[in-house]
KOLLOLO-663456 format. One record per atom (N, C-alpha, C, CB): residue number from 1; atom name; chain; x, y, z. Coordinates in pm, whole numbers, plus 50000, padded with zeros to 5 digits. Each point is the difference from the previous one (the first is absolute). Glycine has a CB too. Layout:
% residues N
PT NUM CA A X Y Z
...
//
This chain:
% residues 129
PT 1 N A 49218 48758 49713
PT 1 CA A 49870 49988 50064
PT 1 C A 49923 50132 49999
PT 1 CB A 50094 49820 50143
PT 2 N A 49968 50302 49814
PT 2 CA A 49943 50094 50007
PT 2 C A 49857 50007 49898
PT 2 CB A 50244 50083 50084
PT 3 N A 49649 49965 49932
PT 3 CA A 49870 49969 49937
PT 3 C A 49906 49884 50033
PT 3 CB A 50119 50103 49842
PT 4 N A 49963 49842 50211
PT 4 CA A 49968 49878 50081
PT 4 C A 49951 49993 50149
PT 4 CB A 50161 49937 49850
PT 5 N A 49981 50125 50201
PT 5 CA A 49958 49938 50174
PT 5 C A 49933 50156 50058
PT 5 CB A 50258 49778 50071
PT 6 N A 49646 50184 50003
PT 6 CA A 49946 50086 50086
PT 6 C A 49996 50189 49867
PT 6 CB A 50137 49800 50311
PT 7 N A 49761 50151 49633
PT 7 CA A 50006 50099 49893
PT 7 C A 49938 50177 50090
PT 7 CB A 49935 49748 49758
PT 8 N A 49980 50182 50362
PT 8 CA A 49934 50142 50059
PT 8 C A 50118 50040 50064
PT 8 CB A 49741 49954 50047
PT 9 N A 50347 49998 49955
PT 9 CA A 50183 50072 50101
PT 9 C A 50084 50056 49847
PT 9 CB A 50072 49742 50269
PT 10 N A 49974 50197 49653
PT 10 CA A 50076 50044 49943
PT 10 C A 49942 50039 49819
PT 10 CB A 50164 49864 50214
PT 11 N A 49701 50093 49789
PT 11 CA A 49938 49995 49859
PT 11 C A 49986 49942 49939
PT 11 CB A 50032 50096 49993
PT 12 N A 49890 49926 49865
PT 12 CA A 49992 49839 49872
PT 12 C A 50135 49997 49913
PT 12 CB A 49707 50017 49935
PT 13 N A 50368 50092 50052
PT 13 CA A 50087 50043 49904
PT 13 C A 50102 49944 49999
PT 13 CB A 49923 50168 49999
PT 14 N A 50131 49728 49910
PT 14 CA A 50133 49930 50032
PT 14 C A 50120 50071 50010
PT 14 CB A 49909 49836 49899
PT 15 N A 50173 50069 50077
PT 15 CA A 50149 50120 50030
PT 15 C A 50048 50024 49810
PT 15 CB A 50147 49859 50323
PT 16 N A 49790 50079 49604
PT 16 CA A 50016 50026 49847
PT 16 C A 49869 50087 49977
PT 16 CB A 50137 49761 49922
PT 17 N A 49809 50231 50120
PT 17 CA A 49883 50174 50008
PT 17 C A 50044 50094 50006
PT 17 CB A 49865 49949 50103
PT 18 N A 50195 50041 50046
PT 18 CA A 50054 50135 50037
PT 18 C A 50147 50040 49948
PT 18 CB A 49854 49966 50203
PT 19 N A 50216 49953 49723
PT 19 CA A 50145 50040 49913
PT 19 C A 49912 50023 49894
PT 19 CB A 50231 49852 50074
PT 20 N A 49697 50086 49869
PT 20 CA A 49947 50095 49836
PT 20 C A 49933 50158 50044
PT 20 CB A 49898 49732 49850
PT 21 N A 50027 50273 50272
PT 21 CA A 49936 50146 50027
PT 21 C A 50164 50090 50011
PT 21 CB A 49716 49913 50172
PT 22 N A 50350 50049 49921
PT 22 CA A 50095 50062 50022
PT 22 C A 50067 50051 49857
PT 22 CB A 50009 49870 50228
PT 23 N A 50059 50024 49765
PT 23 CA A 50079 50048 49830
PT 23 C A 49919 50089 49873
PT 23 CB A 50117 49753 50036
PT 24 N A 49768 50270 50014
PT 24 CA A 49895 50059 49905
PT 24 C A 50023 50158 50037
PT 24 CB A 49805 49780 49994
PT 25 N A 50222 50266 50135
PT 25 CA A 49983 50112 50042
PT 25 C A 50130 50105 50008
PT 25 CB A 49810 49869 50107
PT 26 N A 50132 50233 49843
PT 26 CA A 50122 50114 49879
PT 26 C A 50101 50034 50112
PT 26 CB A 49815 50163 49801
PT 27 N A 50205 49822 50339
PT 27 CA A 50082 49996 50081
PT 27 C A 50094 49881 49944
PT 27 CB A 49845 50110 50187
PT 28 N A 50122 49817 49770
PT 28 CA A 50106 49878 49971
PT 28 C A 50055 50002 49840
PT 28 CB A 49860 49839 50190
PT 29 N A 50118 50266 49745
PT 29 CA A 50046 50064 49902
PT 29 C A 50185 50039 49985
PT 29 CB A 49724 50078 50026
PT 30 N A 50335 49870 49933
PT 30 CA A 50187 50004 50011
PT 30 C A 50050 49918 50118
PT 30 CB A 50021 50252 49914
PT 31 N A 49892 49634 50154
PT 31 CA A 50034 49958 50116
PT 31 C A 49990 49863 49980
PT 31 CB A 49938 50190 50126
PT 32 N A 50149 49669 49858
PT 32 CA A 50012 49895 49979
PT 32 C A 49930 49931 50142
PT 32 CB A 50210 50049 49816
PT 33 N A 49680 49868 50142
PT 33 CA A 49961 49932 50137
PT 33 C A 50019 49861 50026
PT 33 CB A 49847 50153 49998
PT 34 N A 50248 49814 50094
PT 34 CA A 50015 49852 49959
PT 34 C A 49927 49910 50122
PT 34 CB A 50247 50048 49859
PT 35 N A 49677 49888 50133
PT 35 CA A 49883 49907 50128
PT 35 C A 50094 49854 50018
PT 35 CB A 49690 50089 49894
PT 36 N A 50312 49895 50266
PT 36 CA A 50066 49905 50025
PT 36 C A 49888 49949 50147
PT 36 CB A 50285 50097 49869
PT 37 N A 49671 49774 50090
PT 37 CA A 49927 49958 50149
PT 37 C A 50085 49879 50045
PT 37 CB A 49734 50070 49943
PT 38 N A 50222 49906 50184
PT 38 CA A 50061 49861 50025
PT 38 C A 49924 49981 50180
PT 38 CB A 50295 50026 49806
PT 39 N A 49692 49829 50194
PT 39 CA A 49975 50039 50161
PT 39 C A 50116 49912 50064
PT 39 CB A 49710 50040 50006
PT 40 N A 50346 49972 49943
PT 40 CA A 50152 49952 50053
PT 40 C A 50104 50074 50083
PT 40 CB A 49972 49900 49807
PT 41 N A 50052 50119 50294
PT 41 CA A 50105 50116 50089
PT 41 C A 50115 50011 49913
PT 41 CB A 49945 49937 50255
PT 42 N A 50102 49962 49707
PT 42 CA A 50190 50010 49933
PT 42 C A 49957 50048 49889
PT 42 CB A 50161 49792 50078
PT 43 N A 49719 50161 49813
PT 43 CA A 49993 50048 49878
PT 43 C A 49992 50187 50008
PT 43 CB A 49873 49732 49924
PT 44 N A 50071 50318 50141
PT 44 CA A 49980 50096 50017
PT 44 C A 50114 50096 50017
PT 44 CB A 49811 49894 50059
PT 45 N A 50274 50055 50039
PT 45 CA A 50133 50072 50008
PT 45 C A 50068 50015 49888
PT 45 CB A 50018 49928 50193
PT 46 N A 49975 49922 49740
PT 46 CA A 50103 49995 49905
PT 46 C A 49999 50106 49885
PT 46 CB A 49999 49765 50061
PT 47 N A 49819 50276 49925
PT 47 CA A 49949 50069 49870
PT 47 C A 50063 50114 50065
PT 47 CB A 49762 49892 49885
PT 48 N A 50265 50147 50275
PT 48 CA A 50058 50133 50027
PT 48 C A 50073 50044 50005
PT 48 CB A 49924 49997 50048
PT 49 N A 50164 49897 49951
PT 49 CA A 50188 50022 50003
PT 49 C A 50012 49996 49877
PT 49 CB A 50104 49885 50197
PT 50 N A 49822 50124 49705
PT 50 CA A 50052 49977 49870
PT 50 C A 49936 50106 49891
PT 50 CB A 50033 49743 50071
PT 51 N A 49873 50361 50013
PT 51 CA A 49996 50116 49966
PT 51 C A 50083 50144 50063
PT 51 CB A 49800 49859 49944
PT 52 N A 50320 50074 50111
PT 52 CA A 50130 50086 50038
PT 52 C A 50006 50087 49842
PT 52 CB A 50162 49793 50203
PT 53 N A 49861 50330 49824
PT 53 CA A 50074 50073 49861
PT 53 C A 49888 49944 49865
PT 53 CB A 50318 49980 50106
PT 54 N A 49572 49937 49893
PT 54 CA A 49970 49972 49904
PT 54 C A 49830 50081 49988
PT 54 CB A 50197 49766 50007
PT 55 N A 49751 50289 50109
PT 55 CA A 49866 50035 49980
PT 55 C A 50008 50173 50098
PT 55 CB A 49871 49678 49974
PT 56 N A 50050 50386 49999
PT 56 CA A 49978 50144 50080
PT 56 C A 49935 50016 50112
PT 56 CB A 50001 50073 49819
PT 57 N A 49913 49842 50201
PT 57 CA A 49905 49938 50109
PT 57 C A 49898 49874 50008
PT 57 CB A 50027 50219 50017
PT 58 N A 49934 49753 50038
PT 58 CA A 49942 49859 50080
PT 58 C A 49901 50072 50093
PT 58 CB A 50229 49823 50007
PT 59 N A 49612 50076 49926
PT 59 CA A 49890 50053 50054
PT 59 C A 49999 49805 50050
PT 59 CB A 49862 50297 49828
PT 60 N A 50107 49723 50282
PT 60 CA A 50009 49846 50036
PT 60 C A 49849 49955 50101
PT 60 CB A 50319 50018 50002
PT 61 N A 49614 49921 49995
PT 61 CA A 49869 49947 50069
PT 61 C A 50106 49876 50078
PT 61 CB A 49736 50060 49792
PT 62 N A 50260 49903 50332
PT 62 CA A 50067 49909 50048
PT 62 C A 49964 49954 50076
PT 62 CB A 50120 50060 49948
PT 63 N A 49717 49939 49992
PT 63 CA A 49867 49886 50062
PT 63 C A 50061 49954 50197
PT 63 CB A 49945 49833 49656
PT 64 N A 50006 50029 50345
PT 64 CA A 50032 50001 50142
PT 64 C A 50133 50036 50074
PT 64 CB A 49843 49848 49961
PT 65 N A 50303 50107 49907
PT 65 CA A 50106 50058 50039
PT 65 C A 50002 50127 50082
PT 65 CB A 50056 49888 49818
PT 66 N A 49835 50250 50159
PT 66 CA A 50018 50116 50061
PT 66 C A 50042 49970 50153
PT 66 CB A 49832 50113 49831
PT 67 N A 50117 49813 50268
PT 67 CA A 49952 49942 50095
PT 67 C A 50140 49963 50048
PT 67 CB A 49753 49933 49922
PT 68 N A 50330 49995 50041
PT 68 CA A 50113 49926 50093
PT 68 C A 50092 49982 49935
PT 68 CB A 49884 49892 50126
PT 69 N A 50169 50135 49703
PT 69 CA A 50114 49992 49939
PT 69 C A 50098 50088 50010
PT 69 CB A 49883 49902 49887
PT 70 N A 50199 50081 50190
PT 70 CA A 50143 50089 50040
PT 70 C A 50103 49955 49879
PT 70 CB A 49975 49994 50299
PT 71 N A 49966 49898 49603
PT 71 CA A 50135 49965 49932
PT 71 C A 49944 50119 49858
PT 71 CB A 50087 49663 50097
PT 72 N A 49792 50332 49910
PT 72 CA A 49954 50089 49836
PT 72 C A 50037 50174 50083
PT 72 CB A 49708 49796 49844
PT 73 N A 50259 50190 50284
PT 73 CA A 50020 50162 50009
PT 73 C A 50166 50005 49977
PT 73 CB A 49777 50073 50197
PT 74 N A 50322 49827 49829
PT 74 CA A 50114 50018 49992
PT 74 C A 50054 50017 49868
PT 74 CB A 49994 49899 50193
PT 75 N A 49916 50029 49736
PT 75 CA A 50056 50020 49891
PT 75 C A 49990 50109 49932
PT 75 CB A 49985 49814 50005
PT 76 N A 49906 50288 50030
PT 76 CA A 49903 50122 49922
PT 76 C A 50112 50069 50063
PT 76 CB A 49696 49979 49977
PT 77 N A 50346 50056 50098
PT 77 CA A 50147 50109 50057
PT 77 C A 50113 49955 49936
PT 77 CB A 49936 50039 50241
PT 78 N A 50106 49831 49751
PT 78 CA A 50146 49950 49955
PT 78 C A 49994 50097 49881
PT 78 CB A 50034 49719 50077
PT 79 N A 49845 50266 49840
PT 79 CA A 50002 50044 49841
PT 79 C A 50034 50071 49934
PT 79 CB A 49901 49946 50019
PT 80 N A 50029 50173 50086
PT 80 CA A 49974 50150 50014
PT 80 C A 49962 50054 49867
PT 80 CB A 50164 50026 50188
PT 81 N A 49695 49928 49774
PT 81 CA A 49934 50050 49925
PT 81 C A 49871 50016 50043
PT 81 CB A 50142 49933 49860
PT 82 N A 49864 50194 50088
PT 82 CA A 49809 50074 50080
PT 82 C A 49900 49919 50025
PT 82 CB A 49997 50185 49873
PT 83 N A 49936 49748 50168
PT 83 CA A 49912 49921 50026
PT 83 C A 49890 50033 50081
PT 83 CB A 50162 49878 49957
PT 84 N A 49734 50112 50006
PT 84 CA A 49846 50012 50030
PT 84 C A 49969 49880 50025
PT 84 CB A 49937 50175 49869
PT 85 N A 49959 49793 50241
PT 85 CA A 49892 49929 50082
PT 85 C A 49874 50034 49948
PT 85 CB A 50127 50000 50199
PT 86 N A 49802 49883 49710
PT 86 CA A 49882 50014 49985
PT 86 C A 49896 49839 50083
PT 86 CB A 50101 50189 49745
PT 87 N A 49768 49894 50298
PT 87 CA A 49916 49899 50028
PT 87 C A 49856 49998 49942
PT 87 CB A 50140 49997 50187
PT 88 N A 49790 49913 49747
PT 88 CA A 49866 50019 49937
PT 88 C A 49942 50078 50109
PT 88 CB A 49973 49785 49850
PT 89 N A 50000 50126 50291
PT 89 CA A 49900 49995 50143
PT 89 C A 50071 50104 50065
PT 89 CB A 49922 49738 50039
PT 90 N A 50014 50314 50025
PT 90 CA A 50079 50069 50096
PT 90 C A 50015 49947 50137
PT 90 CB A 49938 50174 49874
PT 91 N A 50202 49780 50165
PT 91 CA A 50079 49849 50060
PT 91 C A 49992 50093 50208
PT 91 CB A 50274 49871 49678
PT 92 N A 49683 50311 50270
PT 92 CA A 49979 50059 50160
PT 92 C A 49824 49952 50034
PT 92 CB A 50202 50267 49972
PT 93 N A 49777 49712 49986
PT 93 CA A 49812 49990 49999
PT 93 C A 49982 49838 50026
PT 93 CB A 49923 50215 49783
PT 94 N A 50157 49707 50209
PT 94 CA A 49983 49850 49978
PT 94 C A 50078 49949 50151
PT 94 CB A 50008 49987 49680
PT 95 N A 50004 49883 50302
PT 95 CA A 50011 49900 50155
PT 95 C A 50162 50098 50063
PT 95 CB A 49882 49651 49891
PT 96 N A 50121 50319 50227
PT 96 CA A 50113 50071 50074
PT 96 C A 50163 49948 49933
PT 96 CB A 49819 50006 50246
PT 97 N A 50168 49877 49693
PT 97 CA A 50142 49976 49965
PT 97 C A 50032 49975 49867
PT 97 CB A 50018 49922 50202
PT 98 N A 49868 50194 49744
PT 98 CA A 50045 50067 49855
PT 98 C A 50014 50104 50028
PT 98 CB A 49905 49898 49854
PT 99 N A 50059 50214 50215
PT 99 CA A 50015 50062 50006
PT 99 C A 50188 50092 50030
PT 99 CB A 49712 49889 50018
PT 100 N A 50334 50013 50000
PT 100 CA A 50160 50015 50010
PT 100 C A 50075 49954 49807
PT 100 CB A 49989 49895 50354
PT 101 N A 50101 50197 49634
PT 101 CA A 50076 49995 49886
PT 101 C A 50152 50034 50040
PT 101 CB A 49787 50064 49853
PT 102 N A 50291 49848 50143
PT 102 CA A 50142 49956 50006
PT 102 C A 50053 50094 49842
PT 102 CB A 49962 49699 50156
PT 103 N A 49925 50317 49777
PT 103 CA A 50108 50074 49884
PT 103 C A 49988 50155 49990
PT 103 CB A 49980 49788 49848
PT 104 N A 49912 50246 50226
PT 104 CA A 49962 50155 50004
PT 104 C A 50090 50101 49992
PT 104 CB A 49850 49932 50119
PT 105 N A 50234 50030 49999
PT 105 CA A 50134 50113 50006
PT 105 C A 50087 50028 49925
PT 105 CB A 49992 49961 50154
PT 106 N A 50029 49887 49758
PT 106 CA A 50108 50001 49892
PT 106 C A 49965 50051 49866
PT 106 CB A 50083 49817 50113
PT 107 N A 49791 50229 49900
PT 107 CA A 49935 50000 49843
PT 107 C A 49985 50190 50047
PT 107 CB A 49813 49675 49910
PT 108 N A 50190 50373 49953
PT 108 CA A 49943 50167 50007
PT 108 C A 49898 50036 50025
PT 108 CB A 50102 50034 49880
PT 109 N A 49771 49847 50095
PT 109 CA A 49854 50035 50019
PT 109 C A 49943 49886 50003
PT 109 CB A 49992 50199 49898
PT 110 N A 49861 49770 50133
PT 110 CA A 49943 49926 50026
PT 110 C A 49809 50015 49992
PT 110 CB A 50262 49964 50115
PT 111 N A 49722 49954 49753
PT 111 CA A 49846 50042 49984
PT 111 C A 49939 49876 50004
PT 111 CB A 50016 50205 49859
PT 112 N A 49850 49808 50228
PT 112 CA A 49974 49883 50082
PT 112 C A 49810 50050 49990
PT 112 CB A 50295 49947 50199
PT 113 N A 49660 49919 49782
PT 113 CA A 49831 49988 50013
PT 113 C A 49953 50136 49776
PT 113 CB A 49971 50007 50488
PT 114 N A 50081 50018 49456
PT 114 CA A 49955 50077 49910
PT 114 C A 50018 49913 49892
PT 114 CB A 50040 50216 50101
PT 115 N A 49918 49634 49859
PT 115 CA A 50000 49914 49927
PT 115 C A 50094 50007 49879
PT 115 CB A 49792 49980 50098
PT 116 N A 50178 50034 49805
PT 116 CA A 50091 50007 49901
PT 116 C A 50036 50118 49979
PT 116 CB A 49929 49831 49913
PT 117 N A 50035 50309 50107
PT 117 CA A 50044 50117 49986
PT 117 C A 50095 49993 50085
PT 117 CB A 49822 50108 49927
PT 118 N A 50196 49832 50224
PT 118 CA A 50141 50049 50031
PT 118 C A 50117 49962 49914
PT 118 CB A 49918 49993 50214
PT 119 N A 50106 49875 49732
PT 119 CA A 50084 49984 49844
PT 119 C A 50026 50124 49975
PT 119 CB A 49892 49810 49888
PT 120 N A 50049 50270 50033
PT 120 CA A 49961 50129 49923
PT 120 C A 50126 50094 50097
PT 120 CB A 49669 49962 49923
PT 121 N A 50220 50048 50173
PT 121 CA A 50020 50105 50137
PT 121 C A 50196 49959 50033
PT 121 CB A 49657 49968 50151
PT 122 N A 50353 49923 49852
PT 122 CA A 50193 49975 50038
PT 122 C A 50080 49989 49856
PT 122 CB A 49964 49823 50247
PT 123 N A 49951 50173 49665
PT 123 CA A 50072 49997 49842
PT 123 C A 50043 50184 49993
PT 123 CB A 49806 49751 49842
PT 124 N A 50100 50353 50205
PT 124 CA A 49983 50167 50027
PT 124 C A 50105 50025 50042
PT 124 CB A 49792 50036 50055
PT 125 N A 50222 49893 50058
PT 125 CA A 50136 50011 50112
PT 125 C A 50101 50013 49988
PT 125 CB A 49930 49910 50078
PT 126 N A 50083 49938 49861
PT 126 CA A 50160 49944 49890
PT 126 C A 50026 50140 49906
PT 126 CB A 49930 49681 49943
PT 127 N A 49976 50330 49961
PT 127 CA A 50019 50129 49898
PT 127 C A 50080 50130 50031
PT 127 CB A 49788 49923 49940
PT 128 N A 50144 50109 50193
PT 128 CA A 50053 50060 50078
PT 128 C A 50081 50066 50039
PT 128 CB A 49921 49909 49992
PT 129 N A 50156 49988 50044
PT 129 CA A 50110 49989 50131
PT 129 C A 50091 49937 49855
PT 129 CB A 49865 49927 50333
//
């Protein structure tokens, strides 16, 4: 739905927009990017337990999940691979019960309201660290 729903919150830019901008940019140069969506809770885990030993980090958007999923934050620690929190909107500026993230603590960083540059901005991070 991204480009779609409520474009003045999150933008026109789909989520295959913003993986071709991304993969375009010389930060992502020697760095394999692999895009996984789902709005499914279990699908999500599963893509995470199954980047055990297999990926360097996980930049993850976890749309309304941020909000009340104790099973995806559980899973982002079980993993223990670096993981970044990204949000198009910025989720502190918006209704009172977005403003809470269940995955914040578990993740190294967290870039929130800087549209598609935060991508960029937690892809920096990963490099990083």
């Amino acid at each position: 739905m991204l480009g779609v729903r409520e474009p003045d919150v999150y933008g026109s830019e789909t989520l295959s927009d913003i993986e071709n901008w991304l993969n375009e940019q010389p930060e992502t140069d020697g760095h394999s990017i692999t895009w996984f969506q789902s709005n499914h809770e279990g699908e999500i885990i599963d893509q995470l337990h199954s980047a055990i030993k297999e990926v360097d980090g996980i930049l993850i958007n976890p749309g309304a999940f941020t909000h009340y999923s104790y099973a995806i934050r559980d899973a982002v620690t079980a993993i223990g691979v670096p993981t970044v929190e990204v949000h198009l909107s910025n989720i502190y500026q918006r209704e009172e019960f977005r403003k809470i993230s269940v995955l914040k603590d578990v993740c190294i960083g967290q870039f929130s309201g800087k549209g598609k540059n935060g991508y960029l901005e937690a892809l920096r991070l990963l490099i990083r660290k």
